[in-house]
C-alpha positions as CSV (number, residue, x, y, z in Angstrom):
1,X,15.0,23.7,-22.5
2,X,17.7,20.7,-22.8
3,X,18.0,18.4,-19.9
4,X,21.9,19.1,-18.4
5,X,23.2,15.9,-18.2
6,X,26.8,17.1,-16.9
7,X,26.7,15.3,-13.7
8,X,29.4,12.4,-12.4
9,X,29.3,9.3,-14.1
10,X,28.3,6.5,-12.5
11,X,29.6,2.5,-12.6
12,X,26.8,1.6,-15.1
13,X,24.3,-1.2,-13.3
14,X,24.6,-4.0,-16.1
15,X,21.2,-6.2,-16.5
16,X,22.4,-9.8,-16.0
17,X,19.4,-11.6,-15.8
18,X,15.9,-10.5,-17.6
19,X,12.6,-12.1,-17.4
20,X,11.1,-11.3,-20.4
21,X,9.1,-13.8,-21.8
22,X,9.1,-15.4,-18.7
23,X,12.6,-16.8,-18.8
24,X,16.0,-15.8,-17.4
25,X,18.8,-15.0,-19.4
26,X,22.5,-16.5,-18.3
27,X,24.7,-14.1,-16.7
28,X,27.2,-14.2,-20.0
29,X,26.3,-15.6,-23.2
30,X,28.4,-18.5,-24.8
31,X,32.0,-16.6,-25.6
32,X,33.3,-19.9,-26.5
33,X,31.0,-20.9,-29.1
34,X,31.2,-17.5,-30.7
35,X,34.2,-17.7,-31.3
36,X,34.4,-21.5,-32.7
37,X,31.6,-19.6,-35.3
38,X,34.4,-16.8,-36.1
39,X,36.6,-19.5,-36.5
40,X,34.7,-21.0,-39.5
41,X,34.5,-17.8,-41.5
42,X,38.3,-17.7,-40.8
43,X,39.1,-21.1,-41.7
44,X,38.0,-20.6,-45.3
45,X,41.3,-19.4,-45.4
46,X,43.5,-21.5,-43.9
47,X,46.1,-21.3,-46.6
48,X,46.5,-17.7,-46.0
49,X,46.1,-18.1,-42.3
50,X,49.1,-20.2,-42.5
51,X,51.2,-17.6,-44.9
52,X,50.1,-15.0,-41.9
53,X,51.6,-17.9,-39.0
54,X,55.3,-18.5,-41.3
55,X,55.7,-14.6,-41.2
56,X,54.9,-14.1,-37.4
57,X,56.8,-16.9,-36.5
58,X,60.0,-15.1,-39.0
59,X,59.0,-11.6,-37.6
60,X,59.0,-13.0,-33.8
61,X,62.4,-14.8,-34.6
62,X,64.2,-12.5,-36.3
63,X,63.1,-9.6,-33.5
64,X,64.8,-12.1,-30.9
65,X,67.9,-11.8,-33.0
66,X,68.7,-8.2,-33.2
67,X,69.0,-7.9,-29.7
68,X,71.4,-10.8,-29.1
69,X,73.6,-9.7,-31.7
70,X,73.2,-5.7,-30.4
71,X,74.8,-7.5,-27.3
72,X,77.7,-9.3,-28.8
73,X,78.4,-6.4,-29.8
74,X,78.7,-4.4,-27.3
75,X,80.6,-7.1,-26.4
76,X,83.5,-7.2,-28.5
77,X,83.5,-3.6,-29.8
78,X,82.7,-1.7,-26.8
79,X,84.1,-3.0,-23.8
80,X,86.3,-5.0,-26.2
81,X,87.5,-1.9,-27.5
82,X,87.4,-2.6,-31.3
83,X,86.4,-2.0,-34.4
84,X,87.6,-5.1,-36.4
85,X,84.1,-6.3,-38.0
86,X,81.7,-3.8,-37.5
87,X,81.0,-3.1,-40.9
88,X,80.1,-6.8,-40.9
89,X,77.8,-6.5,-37.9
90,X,76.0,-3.3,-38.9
91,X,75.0,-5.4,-42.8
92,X,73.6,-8.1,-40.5
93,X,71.8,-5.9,-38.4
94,X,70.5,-4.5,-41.1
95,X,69.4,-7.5,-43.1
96,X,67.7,-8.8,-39.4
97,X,65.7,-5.4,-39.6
98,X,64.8,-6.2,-43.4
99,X,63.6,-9.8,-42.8
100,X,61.3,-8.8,-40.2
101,X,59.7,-5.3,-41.6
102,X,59.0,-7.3,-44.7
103,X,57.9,-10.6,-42.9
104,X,55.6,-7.5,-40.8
105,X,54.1,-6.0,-44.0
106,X,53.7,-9.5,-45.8
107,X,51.4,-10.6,-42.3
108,X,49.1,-7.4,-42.6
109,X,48.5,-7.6,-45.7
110,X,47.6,-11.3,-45.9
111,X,45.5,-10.8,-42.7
112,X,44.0,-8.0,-44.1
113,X,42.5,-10.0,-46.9
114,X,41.5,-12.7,-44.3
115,X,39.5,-10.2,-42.1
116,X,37.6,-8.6,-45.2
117,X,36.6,-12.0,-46.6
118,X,35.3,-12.9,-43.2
119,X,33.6,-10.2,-42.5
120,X,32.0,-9.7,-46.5
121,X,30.7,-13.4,-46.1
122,X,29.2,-12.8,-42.3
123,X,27.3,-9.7,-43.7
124,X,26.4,-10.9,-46.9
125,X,24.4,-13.7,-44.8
126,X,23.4,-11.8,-42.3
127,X,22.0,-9.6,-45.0
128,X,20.8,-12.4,-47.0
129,X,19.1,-13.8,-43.6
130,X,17.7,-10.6,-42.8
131,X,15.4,-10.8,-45.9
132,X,14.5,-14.4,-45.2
133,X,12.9,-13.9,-41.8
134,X,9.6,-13.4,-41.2
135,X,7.6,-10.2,-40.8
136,X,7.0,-10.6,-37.5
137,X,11.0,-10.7,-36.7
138,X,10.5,-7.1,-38.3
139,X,7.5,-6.1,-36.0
140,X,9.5,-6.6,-33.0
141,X,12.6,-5.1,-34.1
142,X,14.2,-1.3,-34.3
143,X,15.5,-0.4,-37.7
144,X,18.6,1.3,-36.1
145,X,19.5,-1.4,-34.2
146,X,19.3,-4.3,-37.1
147,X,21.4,-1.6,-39.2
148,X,24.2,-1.6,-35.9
149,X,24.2,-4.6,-36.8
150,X,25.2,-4.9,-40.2
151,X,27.6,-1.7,-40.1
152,X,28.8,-1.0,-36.4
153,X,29.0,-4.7,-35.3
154,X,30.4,-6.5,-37.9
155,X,32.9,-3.8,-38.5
156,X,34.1,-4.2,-35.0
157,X,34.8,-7.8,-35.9
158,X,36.5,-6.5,-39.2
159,X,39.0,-4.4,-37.2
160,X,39.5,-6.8,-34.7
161,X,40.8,-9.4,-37.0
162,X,43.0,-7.2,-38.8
163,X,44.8,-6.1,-35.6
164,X,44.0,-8.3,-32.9
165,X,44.8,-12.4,-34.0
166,X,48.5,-11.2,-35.3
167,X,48.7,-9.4,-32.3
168,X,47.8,-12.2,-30.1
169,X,50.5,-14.5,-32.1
170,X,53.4,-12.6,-32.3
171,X,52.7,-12.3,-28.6
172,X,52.3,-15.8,-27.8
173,X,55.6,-16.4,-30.0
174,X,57.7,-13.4,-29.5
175,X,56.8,-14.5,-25.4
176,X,58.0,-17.9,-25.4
177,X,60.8,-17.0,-27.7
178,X,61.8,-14.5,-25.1
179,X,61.7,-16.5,-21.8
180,X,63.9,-19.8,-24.0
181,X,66.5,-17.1,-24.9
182,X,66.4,-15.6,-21.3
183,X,66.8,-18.9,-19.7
184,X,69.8,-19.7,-22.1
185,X,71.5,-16.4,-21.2
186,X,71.0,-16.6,-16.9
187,X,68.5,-18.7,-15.4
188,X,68.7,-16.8,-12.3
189,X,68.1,-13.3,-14.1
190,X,65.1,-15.1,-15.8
191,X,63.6,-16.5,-12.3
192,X,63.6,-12.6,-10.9
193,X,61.5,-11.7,-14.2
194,X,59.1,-14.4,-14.1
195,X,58.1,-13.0,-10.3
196,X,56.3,-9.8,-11.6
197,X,54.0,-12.9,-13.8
198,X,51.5,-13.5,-10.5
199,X,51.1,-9.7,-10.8
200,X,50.2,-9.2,-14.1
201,X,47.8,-11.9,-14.0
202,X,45.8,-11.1,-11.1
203,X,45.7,-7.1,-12.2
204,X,44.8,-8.4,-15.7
205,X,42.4,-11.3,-14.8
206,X,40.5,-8.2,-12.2
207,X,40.1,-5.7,-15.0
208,X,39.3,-8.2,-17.6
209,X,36.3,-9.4,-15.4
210,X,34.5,-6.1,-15.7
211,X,35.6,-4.9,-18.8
212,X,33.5,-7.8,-20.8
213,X,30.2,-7.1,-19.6
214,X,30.8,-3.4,-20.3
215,X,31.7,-4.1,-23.5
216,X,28.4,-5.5,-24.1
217,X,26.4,-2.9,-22.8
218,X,28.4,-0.7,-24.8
219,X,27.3,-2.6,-27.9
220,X,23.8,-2.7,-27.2
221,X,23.5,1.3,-25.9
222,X,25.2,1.8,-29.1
223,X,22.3,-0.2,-30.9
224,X,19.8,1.7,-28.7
225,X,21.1,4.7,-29.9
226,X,21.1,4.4,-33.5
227,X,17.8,2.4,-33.6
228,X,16.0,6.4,-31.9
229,X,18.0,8.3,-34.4
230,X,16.9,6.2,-37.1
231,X,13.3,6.8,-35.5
232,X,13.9,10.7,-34.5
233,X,14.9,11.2,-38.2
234,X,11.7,9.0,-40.3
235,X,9.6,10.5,-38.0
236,X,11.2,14.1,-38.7
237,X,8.0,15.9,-39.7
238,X,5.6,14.1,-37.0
239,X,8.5,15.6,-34.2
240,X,8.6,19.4,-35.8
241,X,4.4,19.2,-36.0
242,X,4.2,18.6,-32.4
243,X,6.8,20.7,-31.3
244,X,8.6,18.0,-29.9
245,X,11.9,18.7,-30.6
246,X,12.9,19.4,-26.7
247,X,11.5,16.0,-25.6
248,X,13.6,14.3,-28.4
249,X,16.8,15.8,-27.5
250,X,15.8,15.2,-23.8
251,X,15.6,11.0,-25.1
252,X,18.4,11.3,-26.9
253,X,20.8,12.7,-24.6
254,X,19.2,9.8,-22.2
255,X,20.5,7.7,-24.4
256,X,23.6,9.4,-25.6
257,X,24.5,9.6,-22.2
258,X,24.2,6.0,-21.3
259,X,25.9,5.2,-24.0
260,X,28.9,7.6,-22.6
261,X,28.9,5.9,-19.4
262,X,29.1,2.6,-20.5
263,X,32.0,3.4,-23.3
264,X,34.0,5.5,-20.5
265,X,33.9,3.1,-17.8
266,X,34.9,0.4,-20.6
267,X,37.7,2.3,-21.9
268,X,38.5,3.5,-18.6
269,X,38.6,0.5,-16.6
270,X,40.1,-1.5,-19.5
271,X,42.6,1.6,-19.9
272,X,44.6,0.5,-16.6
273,X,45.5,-2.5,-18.6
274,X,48.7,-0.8,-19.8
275,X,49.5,1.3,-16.9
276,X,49.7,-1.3,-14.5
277,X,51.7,-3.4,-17.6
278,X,54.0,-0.1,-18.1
279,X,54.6,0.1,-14.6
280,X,55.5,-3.4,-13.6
281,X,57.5,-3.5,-17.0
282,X,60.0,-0.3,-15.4
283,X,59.8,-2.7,-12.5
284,X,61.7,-5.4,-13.8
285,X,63.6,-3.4,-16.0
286,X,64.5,-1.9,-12.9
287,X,65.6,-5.3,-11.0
288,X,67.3,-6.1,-13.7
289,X,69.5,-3.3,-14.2
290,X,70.3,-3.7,-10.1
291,X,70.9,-7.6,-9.9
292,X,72.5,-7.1,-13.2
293,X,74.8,-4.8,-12.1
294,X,76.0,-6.9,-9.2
295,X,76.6,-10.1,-11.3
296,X,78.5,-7.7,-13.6
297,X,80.9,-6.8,-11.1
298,X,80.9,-9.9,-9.5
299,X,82.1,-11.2,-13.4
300,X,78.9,-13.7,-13.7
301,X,77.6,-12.2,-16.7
302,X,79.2,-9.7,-19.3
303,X,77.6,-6.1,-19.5
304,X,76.6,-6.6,-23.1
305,X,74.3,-9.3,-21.9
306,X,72.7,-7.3,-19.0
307,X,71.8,-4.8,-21.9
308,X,70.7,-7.8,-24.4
309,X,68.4,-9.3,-21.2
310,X,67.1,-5.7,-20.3
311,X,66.0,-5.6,-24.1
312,X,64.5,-9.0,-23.7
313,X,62.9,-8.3,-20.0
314,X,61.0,-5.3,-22.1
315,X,59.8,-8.0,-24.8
316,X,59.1,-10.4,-22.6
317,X,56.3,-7.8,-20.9
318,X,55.1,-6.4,-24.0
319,X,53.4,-9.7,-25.4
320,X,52.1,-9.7,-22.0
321,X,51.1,-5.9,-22.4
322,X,49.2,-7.0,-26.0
323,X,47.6,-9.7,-25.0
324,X,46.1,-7.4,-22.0
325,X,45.0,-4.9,-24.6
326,X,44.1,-6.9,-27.4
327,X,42.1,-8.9,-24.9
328,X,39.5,-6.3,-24.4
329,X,39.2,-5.5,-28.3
330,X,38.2,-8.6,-29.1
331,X,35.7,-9.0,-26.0
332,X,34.2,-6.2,-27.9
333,X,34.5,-7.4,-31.3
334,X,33.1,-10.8,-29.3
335,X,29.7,-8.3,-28.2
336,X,29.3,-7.5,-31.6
337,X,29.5,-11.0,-32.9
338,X,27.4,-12.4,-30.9
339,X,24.7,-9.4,-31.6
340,X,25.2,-10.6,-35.3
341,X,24.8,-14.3,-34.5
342,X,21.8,-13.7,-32.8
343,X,19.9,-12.5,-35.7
344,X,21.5,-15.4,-37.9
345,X,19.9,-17.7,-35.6
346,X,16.8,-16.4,-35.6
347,X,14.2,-18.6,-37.8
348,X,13.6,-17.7,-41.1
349,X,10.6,-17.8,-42.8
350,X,8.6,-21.0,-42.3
351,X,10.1,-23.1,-45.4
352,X,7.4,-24.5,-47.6
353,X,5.7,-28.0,-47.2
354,X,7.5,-30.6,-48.4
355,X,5.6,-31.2,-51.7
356,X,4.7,-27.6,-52.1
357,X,4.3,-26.9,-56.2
358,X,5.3,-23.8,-57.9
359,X,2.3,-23.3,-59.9
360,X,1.4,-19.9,-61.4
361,X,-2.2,-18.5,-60.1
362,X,-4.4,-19.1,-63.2
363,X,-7.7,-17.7,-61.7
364,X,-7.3,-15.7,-58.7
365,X,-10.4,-16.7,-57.0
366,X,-10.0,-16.6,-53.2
367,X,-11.7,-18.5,-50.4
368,X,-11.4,-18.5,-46.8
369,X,-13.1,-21.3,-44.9
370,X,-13.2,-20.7,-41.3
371,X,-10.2,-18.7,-41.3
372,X,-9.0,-17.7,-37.5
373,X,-5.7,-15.6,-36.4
374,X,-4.2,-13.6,-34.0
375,X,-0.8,-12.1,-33.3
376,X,-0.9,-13.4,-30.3
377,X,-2.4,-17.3,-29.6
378,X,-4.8,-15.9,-26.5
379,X,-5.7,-12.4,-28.6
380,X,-7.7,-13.2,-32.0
381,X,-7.7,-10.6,-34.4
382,X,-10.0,-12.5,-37.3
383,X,-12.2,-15.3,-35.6
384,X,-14.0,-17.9,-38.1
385,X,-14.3,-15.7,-41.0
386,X,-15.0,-17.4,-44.4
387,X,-15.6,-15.5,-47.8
388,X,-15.3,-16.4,-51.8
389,X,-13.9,-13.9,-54.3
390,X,-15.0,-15.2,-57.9
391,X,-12.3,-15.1,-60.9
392,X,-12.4,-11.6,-61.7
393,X,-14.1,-10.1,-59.3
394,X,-13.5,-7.4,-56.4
395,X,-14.2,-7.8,-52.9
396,X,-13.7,-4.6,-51.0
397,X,-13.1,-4.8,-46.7
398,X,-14.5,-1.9,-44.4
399,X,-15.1,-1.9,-41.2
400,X,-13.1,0.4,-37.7
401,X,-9.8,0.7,-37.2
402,X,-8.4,-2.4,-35.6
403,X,-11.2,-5.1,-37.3
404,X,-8.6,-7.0,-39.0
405,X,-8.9,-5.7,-42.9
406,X,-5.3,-5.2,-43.2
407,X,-4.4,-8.8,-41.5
408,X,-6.6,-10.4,-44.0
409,X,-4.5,-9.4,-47.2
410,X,-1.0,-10.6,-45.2
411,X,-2.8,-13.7,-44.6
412,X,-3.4,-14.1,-48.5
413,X,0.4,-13.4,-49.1
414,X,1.5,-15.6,-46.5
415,X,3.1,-13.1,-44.0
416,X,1.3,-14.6,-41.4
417,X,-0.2,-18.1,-40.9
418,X,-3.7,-18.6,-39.7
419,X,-4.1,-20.4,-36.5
420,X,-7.4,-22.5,-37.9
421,X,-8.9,-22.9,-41.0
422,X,-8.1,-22.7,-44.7
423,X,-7.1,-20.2,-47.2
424,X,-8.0,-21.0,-51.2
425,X,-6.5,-19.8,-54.6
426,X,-7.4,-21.4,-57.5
427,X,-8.9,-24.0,-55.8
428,X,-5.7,-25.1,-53.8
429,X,-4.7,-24.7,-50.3
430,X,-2.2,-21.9,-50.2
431,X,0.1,-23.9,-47.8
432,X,0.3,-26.1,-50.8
433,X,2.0,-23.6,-53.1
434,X,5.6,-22.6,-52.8
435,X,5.6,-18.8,-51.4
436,X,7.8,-17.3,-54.3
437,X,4.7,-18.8,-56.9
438,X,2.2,-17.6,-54.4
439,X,3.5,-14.1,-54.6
440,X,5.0,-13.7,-57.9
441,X,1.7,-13.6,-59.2
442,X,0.4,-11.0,-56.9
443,X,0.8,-7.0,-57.5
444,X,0.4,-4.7,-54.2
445,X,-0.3,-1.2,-54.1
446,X,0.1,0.0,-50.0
447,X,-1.2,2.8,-48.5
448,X,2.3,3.9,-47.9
449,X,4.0,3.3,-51.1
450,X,7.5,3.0,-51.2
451,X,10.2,4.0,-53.6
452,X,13.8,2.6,-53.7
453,X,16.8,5.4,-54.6
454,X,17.2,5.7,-57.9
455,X,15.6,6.9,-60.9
456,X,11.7,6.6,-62.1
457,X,12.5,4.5,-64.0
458,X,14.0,1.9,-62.7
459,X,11.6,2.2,-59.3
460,X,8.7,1.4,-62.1
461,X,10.8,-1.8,-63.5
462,X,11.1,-3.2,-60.2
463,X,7.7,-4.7,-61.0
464,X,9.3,-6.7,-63.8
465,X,12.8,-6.3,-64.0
466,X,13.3,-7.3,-68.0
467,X,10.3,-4.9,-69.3
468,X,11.9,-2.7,-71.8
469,X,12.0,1.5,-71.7
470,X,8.8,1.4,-73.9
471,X,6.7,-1.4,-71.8
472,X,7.8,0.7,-68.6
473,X,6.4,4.2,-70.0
474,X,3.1,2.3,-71.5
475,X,2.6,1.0,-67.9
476,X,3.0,4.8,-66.3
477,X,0.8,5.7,-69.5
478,X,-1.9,3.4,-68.0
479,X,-1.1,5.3,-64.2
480,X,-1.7,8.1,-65.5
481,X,1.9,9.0,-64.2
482,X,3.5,9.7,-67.5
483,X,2.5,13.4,-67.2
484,X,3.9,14.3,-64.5
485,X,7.1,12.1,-65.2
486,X,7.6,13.8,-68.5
487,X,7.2,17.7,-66.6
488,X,10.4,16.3,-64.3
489,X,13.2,17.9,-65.3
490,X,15.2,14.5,-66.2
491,X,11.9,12.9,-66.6
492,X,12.0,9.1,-66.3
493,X,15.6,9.4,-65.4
494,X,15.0,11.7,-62.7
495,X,16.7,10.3,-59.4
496,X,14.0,9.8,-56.5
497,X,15.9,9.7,-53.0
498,X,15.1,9.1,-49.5
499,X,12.0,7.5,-50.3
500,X,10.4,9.2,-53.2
501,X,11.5,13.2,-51.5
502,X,10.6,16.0,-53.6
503,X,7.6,14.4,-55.2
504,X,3.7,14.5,-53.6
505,X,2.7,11.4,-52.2
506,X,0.1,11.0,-54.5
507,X,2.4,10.9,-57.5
508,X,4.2,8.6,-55.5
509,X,1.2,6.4,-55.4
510,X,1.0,6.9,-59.2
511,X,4.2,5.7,-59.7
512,X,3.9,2.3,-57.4
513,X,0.6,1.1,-59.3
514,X,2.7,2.2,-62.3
515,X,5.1,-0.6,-61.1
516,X,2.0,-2.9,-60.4
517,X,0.9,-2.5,-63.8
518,X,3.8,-3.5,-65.1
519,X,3.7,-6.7,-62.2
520,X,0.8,-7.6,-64.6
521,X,-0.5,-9.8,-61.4
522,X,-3.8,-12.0,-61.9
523,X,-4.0,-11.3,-58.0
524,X,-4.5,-7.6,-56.6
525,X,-4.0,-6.5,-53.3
526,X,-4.9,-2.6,-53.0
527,X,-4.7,-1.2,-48.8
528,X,-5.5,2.1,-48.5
529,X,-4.4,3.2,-52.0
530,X,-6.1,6.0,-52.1
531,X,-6.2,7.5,-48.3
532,X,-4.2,11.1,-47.6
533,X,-4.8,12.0,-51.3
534,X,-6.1,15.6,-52.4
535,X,-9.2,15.3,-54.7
536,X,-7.6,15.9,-58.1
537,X,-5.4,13.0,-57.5
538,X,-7.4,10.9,-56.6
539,X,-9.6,11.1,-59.4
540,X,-6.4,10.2,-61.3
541,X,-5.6,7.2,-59.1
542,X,-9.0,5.7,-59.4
543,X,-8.9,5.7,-63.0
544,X,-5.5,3.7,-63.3
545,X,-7.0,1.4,-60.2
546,X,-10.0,0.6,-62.5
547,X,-8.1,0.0,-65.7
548,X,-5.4,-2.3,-63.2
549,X,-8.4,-4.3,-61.7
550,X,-10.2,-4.8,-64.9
551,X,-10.1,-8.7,-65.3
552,X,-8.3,-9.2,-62.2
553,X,-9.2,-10.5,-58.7
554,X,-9.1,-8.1,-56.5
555,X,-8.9,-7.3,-52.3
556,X,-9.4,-3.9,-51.6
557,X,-8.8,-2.4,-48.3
558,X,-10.5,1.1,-47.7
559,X,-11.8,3.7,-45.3
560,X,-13.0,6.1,-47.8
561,X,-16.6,4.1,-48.8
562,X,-17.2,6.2,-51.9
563,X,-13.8,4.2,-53.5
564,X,-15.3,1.5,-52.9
565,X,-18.9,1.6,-54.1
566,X,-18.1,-0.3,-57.5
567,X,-16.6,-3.6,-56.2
568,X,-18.4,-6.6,-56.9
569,X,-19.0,-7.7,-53.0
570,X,-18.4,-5.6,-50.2
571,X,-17.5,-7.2,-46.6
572,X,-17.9,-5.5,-43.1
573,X,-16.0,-7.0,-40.6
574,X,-16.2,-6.1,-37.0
575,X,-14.4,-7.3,-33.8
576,X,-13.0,-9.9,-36.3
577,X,-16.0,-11.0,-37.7
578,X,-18.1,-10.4,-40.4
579,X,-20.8,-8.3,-39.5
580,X,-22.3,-8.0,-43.1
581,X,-21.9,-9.0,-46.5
582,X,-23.3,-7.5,-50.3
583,X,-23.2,-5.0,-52.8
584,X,-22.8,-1.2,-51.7
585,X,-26.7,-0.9,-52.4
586,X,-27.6,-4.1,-50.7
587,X,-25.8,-3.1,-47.5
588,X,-27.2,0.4,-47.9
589,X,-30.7,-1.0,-47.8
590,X,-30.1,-3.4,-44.9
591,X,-30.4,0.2,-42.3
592,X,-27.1,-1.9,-40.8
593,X,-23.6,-0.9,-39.4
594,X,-22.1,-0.1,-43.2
595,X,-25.0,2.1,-43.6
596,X,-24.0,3.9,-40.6
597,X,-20.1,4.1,-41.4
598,X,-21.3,5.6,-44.9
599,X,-23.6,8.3,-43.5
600,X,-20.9,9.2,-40.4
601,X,-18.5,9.8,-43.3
602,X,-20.7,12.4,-45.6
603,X,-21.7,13.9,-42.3
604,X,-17.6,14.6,-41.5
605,X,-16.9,15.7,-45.1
């Protein structure tokens, strides 16, 4: 049964201060300096920038116009009682009106270029940065939320700039146009305008000061949300097996719901904005009209220029107006810049020593000498472990979950960093070797193996992007994947989406060491290649592993002992450490803890 969440909203209690990690967070975070970084994507292009200023400035300038001339008009024709020259006036009118809707498309459209180069450069290096960041930036992150991010945030920035800086321009312009023309007509009229000012700004400056931080929280429920959808929808089959599909709609109406909250109370609050700017605009209007009148009849002021300065008391408040409502747009474009500035300045990935070499691995023979690490400094996962893996050789890891196989391959490929000790190839510290070299010369083949959208093909040439159509089907050949492949009904051209869906995850896993094959690596990294596989497969995978691993070195991570009872050197770790060390037969015949993991295993199957 789904949770009812139809109750009364609630003013949303805002977070302003946090102590995680020990430290507080400031109330607001730098609004300023966010918007000096805008300013440098914008600044690229300051020719244009400038194009967009000239047409404001003509648009602003030539909307001042009309009305004066409107008034004149009425002036001599009206109460003049005339007609000598209005064919004259009406072409000028017109060409006033022509100046300026051209002048208004010329603006958007120049601005419209601005915004989308600002906003392709900020996600092309936010994108950029996101794949130069470490994995653990990724361990602590929700998918959804880094993809808000990229789409949700930045767009809001996009839409912003479009709309938002000529708005705030012609404001500023078309407002102190306004009040010089105003003053020039009646200083005293102008004086009773300017006393509904105090008004606006204290009814502005009180809804501004709670709209901002709801705009924020808008932003990040709006993260929130999409980072649990992502999540709800990956996790699709785990949900439906556990019958969880009421507690997921439960959370997700939690979080819908929050995210409701937050939005109305933004739009809500910041939705006074032009009511109160409507109302005190009929206001002066009003007191214009009524002073007006009586300095009409008094003679102190014709009645074409009461109508001219009632035109000009409504522009005067409408810059005010957009300013007020553009003001809260780009407090939440602001939330979603910032969201995107925080990821740009996280760290990237530990740059390489200063004399680092890019060096091919020649060998592949690893060492580990005294090799500690933890994810966290006071929690070790591997403490003091050292090993040798001989050129050409396998070394296989086993041990329960939690002993710290896994972390011992991302150590090799530099994911991590061990906190003490040293780690070998070829001879050479790996922190001497440039990553890119370090890796390029290592194939993986994952437990979960993962396929990019597009066709076989071209998921199996991701291992070297310049083999040709023959090299790629000689390297499924050696997978024993071309079988399968060929029965598809496009065969190698057969589009895989959503991660490989439609196909078994053990052809799958033929097809990824397909692409490692291809890799041709001298270093081979295998974790849990062959777990969750059906029998028949997995007689299949084990003969393309042992035509991959012939000649190479080789780290094998498994739970599954009988895949493993061919490698060279077999290492148990346990509670970080190793426990034992030898062949599969050596380590049978030691009566120790891999003798016991091997007969708990053929008792289970």
């Amino acid at each position: 049964m789904q949770k009812d969440i139809r109750k009364p909203f609630r003013y949303p209690k805002i977070p302003l201060k946090s102590n995680e990690g020990g430290r507080k967070r400031a109330k607001a975070k730098d609004t300023k300096g966010t918007l000096r970084r805008i300013w440098s994507y914008v600044a690229e292009k300051k020719g244009l920038l400038s194009l967009v200023i000239i047409m404001v400035v003509i648009s602003a300038i030539f909307g001042l116009l009309g009305p004066f001339v409107i008034g004149k008009a009425i002036d001599h024709f009206i109460v003049g009682r005339t007609t000598d020259g209005l064919a004259g006036v009406l072409f000028i009118l017109f060409g006033i009106y022509l100046v300026q809707s051209l002048s208004l498309w010329f603006q958007n459209y120049w601005m419209i270029n601005i915004s989308q180069s600002t906003v392709f450069k900020m996600r092309s290096e936010l994108f950029t940065h996101l794949h130069e960041l470490p994995i653990p930036f990724f361990d602590k992150q929700r998918l959804g939320d880094l993809m808000s991010r990229v789409t949700n945030d930045i767009e809001n920035v996009s839409s912003t700039l479009n709309t938002s800086v000529i708005q705030v321009l012609s404001s500023v312009i078309t407002f102190v146009g306004t009040i010089a023309v105003m003053l020039y007509m009646s200083p005293l009229l102008t004086l009773i305008t300017l006393l509904i000012i105090p008004i606006m700004f204290l009814s502005i400056k009180w809804i501004t000061s709670r709209t901002g931080l709801l705009f924020k929280q808008q932003q990040k429920n709006l993260g929130e949300l999409n980072g649990f959808i992502e999540e709800s929808i990956s996790g699709a089959k785990v949900i439906k097996a556990y019958s969880r599909e009421d507690r997921v709609m439960e959370q997700f109406l939690e979080k819908n719901a929050a995210l409701k909250s937050s939005g109305f109370w933004a739009q809500t609050i910041s939705g006074f904005i032009p009511k109160v700017m409507n109302s005190l605009n009929n206001l002066s209007f009003t007191i214009i009209a009524a002073v007006g009148g009586l300095f009409a009849l008094k003679g102190w002021i014709s009645i074409g220029s009461i109508v001219v300065f009632a035109e000009y008391s409504r522009q005067f408040t409408r810059p005010l107006n957009d300013l007020a409502n553009q003001f809260n747009t780009m407090l939440s474009a602001i939330a979603g810049a910032e969201r995107v500035f925080d990821v740009l300045d996280e760290k990237e990935e530990r740059e390489d020593e200063e004399h680092a070499l890019y060096q091919p691995i020649k060998t592949g023979e690893i060492e580990f000498r005294d090799v500690s690490f933890g994810y966290q400094e006071d929690s070790l996962i591997l403490k003091h472990l050292s090993f040798s893996v001989p050129q050409g050789q396998s070394i296989a890891f086993v041990g329960p979950t939690g002993a710290g196989k896994t972390t011992v391959t991302s150590l090799i490929a530099r994911f991590y960093e061990p906190n003490e000790g040293k780690i070998l190839i070829d001879g050479t510290d790996i922190k001497k070797l440039t990553r890119s070299s370090l890796r390029k010369n290592m194939g993986f083949v994952l437990q979960d193996s993962f396929l990019f959208q597009g066709t076989i093909r071209e998921n199996i040439r991701y291992g070297r992007l310049d083999a040709s159509d023959l090299e790629v089907e000689e390297a499924a050949k050696a997978a024993n994947a071309h079988g399968f492949i060929e029965r598809l009904p496009k065969g190698y051209d057969t589009v895989l989406t959503q991660n490989g869906a439609g196909i078994s995850q053990g052809q799958k896993q033929l097809i990824s060491i397909a692409r490692a094959v291809l890799a041709d690596p001298v270093l081979l990294i295998l974790d849990e290649a062959t777990s969750n596989i059906d029998t028949v497969t997995e007689v299949k995978i084990q003969e393309a592993l042992g035509r991959l691993m012939a000649g190479r070195t080789s780290v094998i991570i498994a739970h599954r002992l009988n895949t493993i009872q061919k490698a060279d050197q077999i290492l148990v770790l346990k509670d970080g450490e190793m426990a034992e060390k030898g062949t599969h037969a050596e380590l049978l015949s030691q009566n120790g803890f891999y003798r016991e993991l091997y007969e708990s295993q053929f008792r289970e199957s």
